[in-house]
C-alpha positions as CSV (number, residue, x, y, z in Angstrom):
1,X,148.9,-97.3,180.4
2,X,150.4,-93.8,182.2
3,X,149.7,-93.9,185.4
4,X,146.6,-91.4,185.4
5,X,145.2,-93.8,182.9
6,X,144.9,-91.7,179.9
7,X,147.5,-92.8,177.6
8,X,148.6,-96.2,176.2
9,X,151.7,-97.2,174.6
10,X,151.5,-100.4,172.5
11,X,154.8,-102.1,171.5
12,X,155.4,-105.1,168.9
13,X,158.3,-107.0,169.1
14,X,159.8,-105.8,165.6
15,X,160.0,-102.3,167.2
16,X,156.2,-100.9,165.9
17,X,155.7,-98.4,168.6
18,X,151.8,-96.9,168.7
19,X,150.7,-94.2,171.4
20,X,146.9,-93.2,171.8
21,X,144.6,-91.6,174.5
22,X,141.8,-93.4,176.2
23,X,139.3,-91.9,173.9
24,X,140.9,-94.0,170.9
25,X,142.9,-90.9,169.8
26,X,146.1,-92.0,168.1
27,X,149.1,-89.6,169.3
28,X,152.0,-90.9,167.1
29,X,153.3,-94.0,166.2
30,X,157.2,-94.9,165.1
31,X,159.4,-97.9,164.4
32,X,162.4,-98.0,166.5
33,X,165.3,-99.6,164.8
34,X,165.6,-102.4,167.8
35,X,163.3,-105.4,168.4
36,X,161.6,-104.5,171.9
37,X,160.3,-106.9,174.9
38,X,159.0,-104.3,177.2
39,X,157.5,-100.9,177.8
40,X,157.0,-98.9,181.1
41,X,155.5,-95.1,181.8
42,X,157.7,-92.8,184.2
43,X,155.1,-91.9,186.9
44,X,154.8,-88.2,185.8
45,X,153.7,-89.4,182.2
46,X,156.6,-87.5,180.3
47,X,158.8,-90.4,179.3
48,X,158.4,-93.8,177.9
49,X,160.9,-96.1,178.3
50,X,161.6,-98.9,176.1
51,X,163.2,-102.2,177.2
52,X,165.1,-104.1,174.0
53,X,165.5,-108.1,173.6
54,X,169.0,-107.2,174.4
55,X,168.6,-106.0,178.1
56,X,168.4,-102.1,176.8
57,X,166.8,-99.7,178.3
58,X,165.7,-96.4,176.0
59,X,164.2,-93.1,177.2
60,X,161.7,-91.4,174.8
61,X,159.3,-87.9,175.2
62,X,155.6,-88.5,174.9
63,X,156.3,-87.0,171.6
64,X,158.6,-89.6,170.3
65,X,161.8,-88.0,170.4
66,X,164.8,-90.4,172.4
67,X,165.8,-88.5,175.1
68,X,169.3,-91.0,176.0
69,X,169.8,-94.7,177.8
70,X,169.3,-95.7,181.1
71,X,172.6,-96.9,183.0
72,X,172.7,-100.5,183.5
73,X,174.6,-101.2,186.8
74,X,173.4,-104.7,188.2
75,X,175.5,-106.5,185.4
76,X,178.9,-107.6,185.1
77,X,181.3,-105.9,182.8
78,X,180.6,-107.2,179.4
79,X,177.3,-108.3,179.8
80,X,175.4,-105.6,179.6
81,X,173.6,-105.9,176.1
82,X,173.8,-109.7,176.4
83,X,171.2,-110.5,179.6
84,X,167.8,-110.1,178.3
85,X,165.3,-108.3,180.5
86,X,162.5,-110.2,183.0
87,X,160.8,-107.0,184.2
88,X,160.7,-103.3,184.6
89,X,158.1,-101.5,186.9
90,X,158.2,-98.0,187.8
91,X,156.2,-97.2,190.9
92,X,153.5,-94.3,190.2
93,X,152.6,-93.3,193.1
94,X,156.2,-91.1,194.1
95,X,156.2,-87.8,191.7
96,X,158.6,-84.6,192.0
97,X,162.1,-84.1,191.8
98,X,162.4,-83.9,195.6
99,X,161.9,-87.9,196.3
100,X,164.6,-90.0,196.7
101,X,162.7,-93.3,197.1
102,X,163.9,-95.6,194.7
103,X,161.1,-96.7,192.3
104,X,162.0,-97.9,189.1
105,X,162.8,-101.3,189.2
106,X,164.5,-103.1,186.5
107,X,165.4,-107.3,186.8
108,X,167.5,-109.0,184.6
109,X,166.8,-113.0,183.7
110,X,170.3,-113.8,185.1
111,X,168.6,-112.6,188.2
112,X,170.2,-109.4,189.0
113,X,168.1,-105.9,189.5
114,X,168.5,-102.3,190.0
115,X,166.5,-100.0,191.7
116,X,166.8,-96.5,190.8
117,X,165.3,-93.2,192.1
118,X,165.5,-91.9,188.2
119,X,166.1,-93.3,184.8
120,X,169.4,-91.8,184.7
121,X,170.3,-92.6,188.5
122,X,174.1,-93.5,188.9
123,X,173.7,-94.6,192.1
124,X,171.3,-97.3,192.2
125,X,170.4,-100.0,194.6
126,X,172.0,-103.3,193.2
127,X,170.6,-106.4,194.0
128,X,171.4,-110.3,193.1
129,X,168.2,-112.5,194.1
130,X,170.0,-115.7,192.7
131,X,166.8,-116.5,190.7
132,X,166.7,-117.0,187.0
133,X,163.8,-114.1,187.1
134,X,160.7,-114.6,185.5
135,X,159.2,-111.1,186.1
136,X,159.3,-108.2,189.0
137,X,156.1,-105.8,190.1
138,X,156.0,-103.3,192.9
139,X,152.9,-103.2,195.2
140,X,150.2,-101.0,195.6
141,X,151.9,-98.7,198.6
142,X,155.7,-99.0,196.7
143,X,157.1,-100.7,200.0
144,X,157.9,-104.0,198.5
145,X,159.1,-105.2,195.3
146,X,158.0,-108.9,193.7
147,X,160.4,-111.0,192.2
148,X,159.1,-114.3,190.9
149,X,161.6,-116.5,189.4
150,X,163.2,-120.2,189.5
151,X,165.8,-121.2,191.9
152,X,167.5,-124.7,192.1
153,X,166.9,-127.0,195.1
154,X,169.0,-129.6,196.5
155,X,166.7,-133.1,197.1
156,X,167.4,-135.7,199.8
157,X,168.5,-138.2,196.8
158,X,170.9,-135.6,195.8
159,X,169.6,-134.9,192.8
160,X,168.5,-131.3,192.1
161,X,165.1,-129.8,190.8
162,X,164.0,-126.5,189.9
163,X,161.5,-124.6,192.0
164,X,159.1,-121.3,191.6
165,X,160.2,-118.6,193.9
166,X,158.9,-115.4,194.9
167,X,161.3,-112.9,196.7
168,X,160.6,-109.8,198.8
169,X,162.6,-106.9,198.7
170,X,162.2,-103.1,200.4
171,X,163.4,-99.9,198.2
172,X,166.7,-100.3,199.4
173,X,167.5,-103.5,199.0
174,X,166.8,-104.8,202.1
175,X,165.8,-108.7,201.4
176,X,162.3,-109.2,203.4
């Protein structure tokens, strides 16, 4: 859904791409030439982006038209394309060109994450959380960022196990 609620953008794996309004309305729909895995709304409503199986990240209108790629800088040189994404959240609730907040969070299953103020920000907040991240969601006020995930753990017997984790983190990276 955008984030006043009156739009939805429905994705299918094979890249089927449907966009309606609340009343049922469908807008447009499209097949994208990429199989996706996830789809977020910028918080003014005027772009979609769509996340790829291959850790992707596309910028399209409300219309339909792409609009260019967001930056990937959280992964290592010749990974990019090869790290599928866990999570992408944009928080809604900071709109206008003046705010610098980074909102738009984007986690990688290898665990890394960027933080942008933009989708075409080239100087994001880059985090490692050392997680094999499950998935990544902002709260309510856009002070702290979610990342649930799985992170090995030593045992007394020496043998090791893997355990659900859930890290904090503030806007700029500060680990809470």
């Amino acid at each position: 859904w955008s984030a006043d609620c009156q739009k939805i953008c429905i994705i299918y794996e094979d890249g089927a791409v449907i966009v309606g309004t609340v009343d049922g309305q469908r807008l447009w729909g499209k097949e994208i030439k990429t199989h996706l895995a996830f789809v977020e709304w910028s918080p003014d409503g005027k772009n979609i982006l769509f996340c790829t199986l291959n850790g992707e990240v596309h910028v399209y209108d409300t219309e339909g038209m792409y609009s260019h790629r967001v930056p990937i800088y959280c992964l290592d040189n010749g990974t990019e394309g090869a790290v599928a994404i866990a999570g992408i959240d944009w928080y809604a609730g900071f709109i206008g060109p003046d705010n610098q907040v980074p909102a738009l969070c984007i986690g990688f299953e290898n665990g890394r994450i960027q933080i942008m103020r933009s989708d075409s920000d080239d100087k994001p907040v880059l985090i490692d959380t050392q997680l094999r991240c499950a998935g990544l969601k902002w709260d309510p006020n856009g002070t702290t960022v979610a990342v649930a995930g799985m992170q090995m753990q030593s045992q007394v017997s020496g043998a090791d196990r893997e355990v659900g984790v859930v890290q904090f983190y503030a806007p700029q990276g500060q680990h809470l």
